[in-house]
C-alpha positions in Angstrom: -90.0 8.3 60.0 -92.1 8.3 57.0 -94.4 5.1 56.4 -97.2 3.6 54.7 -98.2 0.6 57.8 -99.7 1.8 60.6 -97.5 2.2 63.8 -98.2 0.6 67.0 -98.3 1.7 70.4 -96.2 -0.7 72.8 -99.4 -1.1 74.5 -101.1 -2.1 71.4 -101.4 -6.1 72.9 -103.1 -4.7 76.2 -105.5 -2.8 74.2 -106.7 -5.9 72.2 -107.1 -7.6 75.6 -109.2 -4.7 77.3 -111.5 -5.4 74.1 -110.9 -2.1 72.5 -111.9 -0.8 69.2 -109.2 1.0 67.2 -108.8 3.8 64.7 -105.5 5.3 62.8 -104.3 8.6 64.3 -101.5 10.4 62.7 -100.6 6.9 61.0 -100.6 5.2 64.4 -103.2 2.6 65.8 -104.7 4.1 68.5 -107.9 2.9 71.1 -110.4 4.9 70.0 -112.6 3.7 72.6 -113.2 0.5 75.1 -116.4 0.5 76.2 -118.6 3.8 75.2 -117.3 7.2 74.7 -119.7 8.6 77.5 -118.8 6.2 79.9 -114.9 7.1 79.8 -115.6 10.7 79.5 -118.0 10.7 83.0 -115.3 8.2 84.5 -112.7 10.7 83.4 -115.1 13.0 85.5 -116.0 11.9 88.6 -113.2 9.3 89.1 -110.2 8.8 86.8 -109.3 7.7 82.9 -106.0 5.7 82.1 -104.9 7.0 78.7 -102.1 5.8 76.0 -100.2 8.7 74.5 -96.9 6.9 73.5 -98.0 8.0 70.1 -96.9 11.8 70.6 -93.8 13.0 69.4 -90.8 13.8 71.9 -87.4 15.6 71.4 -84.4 16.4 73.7 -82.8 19.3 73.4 -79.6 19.1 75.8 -76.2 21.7 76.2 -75.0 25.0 77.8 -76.6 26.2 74.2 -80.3 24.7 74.7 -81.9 27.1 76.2 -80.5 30.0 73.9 -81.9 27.8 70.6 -84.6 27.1 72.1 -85.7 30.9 72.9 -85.3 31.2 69.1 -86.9 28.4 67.6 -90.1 28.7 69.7 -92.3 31.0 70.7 -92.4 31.3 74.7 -89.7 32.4 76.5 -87.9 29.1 77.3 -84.8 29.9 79.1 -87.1 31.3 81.9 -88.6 28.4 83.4 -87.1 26.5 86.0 -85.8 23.1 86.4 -88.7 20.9 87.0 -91.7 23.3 85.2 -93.0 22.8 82.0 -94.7 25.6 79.8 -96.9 25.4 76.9 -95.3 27.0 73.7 -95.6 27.7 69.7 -93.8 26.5 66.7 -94.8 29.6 64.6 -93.7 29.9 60.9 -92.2 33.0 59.5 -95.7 34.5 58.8 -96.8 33.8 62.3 -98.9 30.8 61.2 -98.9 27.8 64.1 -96.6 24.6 62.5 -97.5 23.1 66.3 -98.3 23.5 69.8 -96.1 22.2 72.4 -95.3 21.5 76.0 -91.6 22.0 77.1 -89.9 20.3 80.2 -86.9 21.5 81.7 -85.9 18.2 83.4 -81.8 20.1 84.4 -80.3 22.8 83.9 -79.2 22.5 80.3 -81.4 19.7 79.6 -85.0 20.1 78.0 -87.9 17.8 76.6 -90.1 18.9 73.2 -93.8 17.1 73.4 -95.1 17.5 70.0 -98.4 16.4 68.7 -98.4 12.8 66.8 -99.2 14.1 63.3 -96.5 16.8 63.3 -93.5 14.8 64.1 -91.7 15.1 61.1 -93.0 19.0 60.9 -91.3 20.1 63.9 -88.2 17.9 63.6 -87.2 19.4 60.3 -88.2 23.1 61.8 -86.1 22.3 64.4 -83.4 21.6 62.3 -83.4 24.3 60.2 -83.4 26.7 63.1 -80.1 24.8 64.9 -78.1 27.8 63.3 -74.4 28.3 65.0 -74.8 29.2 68.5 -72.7 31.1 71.4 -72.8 27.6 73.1 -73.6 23.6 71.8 -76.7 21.5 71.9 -78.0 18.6 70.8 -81.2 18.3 69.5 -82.2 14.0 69.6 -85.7 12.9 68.4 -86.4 10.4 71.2 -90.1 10.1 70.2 -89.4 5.6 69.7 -87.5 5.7 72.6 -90.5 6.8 75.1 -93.9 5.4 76.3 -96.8 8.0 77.5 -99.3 6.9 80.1 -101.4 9.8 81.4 -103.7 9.6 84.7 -107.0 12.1 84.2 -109.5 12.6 86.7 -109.8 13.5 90.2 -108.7 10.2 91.6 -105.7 10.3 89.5 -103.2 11.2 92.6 -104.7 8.9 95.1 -104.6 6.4 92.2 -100.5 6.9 91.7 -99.8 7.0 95.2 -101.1 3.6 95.3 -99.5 2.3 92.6 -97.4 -0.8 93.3 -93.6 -0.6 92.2 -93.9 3.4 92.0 -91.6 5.3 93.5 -92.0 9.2 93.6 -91.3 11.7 96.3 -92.9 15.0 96.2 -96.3 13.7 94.1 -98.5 15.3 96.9 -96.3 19.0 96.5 -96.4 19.3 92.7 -97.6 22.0 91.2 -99.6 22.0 88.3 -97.3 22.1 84.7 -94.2 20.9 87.0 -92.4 17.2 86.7 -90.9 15.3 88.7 -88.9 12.7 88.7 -89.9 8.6 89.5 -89.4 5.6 88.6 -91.6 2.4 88.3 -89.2 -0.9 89.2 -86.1 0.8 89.0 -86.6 2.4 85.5 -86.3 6.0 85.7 -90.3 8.0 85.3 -90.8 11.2 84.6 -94.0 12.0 86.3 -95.5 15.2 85.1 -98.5 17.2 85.9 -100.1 18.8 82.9 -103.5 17.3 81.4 -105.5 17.6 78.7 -108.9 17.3 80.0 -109.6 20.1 82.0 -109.2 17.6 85.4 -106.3 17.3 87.6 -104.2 14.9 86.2 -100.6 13.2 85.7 -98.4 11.7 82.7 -95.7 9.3 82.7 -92.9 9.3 80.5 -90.5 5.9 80.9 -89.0 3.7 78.2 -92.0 1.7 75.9 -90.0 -2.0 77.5 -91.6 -1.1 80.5 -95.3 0.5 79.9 -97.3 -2.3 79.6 -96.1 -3.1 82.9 -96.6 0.2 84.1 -100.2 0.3 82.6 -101.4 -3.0 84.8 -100.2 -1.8 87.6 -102.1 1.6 87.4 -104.9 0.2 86.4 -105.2 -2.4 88.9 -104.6 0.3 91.8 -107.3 2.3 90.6 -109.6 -0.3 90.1 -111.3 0.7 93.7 -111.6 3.9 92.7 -113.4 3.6 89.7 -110.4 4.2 87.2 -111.2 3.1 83.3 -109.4 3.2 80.4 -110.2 5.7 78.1 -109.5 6.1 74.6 -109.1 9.0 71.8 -113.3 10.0 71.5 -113.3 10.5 75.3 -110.4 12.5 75.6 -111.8 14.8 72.7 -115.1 15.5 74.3 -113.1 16.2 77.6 -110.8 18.6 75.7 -113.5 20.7 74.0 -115.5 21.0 76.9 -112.4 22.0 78.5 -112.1 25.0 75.6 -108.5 23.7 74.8 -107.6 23.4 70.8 -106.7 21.1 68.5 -104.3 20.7 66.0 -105.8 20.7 62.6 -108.8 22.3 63.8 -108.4 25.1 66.5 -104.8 25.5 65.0 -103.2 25.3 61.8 -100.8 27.0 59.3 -102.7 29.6 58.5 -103.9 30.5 62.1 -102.5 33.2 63.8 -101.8 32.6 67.8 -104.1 35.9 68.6 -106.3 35.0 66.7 -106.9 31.6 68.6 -107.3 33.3 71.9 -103.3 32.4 72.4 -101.9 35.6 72.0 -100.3 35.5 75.6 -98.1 32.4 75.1 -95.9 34.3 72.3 -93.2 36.3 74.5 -92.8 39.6 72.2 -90.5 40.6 74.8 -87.8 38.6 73.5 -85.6 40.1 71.1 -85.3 37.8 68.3 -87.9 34.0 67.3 -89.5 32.8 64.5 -92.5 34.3 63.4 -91.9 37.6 65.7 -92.3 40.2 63.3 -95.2 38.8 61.8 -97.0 38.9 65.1 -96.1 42.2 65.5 -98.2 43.1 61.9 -100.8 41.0 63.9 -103.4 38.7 61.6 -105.4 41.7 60.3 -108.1 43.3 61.7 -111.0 41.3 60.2 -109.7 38.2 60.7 -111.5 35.6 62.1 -111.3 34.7 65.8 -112.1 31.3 67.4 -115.0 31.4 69.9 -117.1 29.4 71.8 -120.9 28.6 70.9 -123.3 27.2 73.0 -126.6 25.6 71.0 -130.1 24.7 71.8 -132.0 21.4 71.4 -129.7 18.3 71.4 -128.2 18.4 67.6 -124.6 19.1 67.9 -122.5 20.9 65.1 -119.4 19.4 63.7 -116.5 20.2 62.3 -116.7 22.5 59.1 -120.2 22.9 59.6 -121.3 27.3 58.6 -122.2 30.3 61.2 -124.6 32.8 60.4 -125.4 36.0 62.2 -129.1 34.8 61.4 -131.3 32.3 60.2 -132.0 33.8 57.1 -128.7 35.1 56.2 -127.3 33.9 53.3 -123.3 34.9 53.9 -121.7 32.5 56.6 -119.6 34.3 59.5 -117.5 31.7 60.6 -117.0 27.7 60.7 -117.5 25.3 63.1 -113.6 23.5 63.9 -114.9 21.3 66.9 -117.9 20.5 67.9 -120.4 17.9 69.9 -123.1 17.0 72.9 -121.5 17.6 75.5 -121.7 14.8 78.2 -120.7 16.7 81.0 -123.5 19.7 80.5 -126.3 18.1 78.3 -126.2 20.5 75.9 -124.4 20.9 72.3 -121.3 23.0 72.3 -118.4 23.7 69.8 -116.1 26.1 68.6 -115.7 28.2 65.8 -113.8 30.8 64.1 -116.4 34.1 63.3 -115.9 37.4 61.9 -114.3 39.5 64.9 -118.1 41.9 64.6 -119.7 38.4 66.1 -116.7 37.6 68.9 -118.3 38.9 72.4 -120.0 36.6 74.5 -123.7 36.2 74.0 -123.9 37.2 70.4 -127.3 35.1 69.0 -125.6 32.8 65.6 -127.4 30.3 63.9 -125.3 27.2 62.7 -126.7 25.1 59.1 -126.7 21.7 60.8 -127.3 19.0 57.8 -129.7 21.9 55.7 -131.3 23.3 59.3 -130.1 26.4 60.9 -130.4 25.8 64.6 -129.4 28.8 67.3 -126.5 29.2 68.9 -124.8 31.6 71.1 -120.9 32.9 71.8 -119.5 32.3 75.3 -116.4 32.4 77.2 -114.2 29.5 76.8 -114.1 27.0 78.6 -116.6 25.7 78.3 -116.6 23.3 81.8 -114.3 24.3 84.7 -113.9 21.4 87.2 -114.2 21.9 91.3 -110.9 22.5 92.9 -110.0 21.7 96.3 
């Protein structure tokens, strides 16, 4: 898997067409944008993006002993879900640190799909490995990441925009639940239509073999061409997922973060008997760790990543760092978030942050930061 060219997406042609400028994710060629970044994230808003993921990593984890390994290996409590849910999960470390965050599908009963982020493939395939110890029962674990194309729907138009997709065939779209999938198909090649998201709308992903996602891709975006669909590349969907509070690997989340102390201290299920990284949760990350927050700024000059908190403007000491930040399109006003000293975690503590040699206030709020209208 390791490799010094830059991979492409198997949309990578339609991309150059749409006129879209590219950047290397995680050793991939990704869009990075195809018109303006503020554009796709208000379209993503009010109407609906079309987004390429096929470069996130996917493994299947199938037999009567999947479930069981799976319990162990991960953080959540896997076995509990039911066929056709998904739940969000850890890959913790033995000292509790985060190796990734994940969304597991249980797609039959003894059947199971890993989505892992890009630039931790080879990270959680060899943790994987290492944790198949013998089981009461078989598996197989399969890395299937070159084996599947990712299209995701985001926006509020995103259902109307499916169930008028030509040569889509899905029953059940308008019943499913949010973190549930489905099962499709587009011409006769089997879909697996889930509803997840990573923008803080309503929104849908498709999972279907790469031979058939370019197809796949025209045809969704020329049925929601009337409803105001766009493609949308990776700055959009990063300003959608920070104003939606949701972290980041390699900035929210890392090695030598703690899942409490990133405001994820409910997704570990210390209920189970026996995982990876369970007695080091149960230590807990210290009590003055740092603990991510959200800050909320005045003026119009956003904070970026690595930039210092301080609990004034004449303080010499920083309390925290700045792991995402930006103006946000959606509220008109700068926003990020930031690991602080716990003393500076409740919400409307008054920080300044050093932005390029000026410190500019900001204050702690709840996350997140935007919460759409539901119907």
């Amino acid at each position: 898997m390791t490799s010094t060219a830059p991979r492409s997406s198997p949309l990578h042609a339609v991309h150059e067409a749409a006129g879209a400028s590219f950047t290397d994710f995680a050793g991939w060629q990704m869009p990075v944008r195809y018109s303006s970044d503020l554009a796709e994230h208000h379209a993503v808003r009010a109407a609906a993006g079309l987004f390429d993921l096929s470069h996130m990593a996917e493994f299947r984890v199938s037999g009567r002993g999947a479930a069981a390994f799976l319990d162990l290996a991960l953080a959540g409590e896997i076995s509990a879900i039911e066929v056709g849910q998904a739940k969000y999960s850890l890959l913790l470390a033995d000292d509790g640190g985060i190796i990734d965050d994940l969304v597991v599908y249980r797609t039959a009963d003894d059947v199971f799909l890993v989505v892992a982020n890009a630039s931790n493939r080879e990270h959680v395939a060899a943790a994987l490995e290492e944790r198949a110890e013998p089981a009461s029962a078989p598996f197989e674990l399969a890395d299937v990441s070159d084996d599947t194309a990712l299209i995701a729907v985001q926006g509020p138009a995103s259902r109307s925009i499916l169930e008028a997709t030509a040569g889509l065939e899905v029953t059940g779209i308008d019943t499913l639940r949010y973190y549930r999938a489905i099962p499709a198909s587009f011409e006769s090649t089997p879909v697996l239509l889930a509803r997840t998201g990573y923008t803080g709308e309503d929104g849908f992903e498709l999972y279907l073999e790469p031979a058939r996602a370019e197809g796949l891709w025209q045809a969704v975006a020329r049925a929601g061409e009337p409803f105001g669909l766009v493609p949308a590349g990776l700055a959009s969907r990063d300003t959608l997922r920070l104003e939606a509070g949701m972290p980041l690997y390699g900035h929210e989340l890392g090695l030598h973060t703690q899942p409490l102390q990133a405001g994820l201290g409910r997704v570990p299920a210390l209920g189970k008997p026996r995982f990876v990284g369970r007695e080091a949760l149960e230590r807990g990350p210290g009590a003055d760790a740092r603990v991510l927050v959200g800050l909320v700024g005045e003026g119009r000059r956003a904070a970026r990543a690595g930039y210092l908190v301080y609990a004034s403007d004449d303080s010499t000491t920083p309390i925290g760092e700045v792991t995402s930040g930006a103006l946000s399109p959606s509220l008109g006003t700068p926003i990020a978030m930031a690991y602080v000293d716990p003393a500076f975690r409740e919400p409307g503590a008054q920080l300044s942050i050093d932005i390029r040699g000026t410190r500019l206030g900001y204050r702690t709020t709840t996350l997140p930061f935007y919460r759409r209208k539901k119907d």
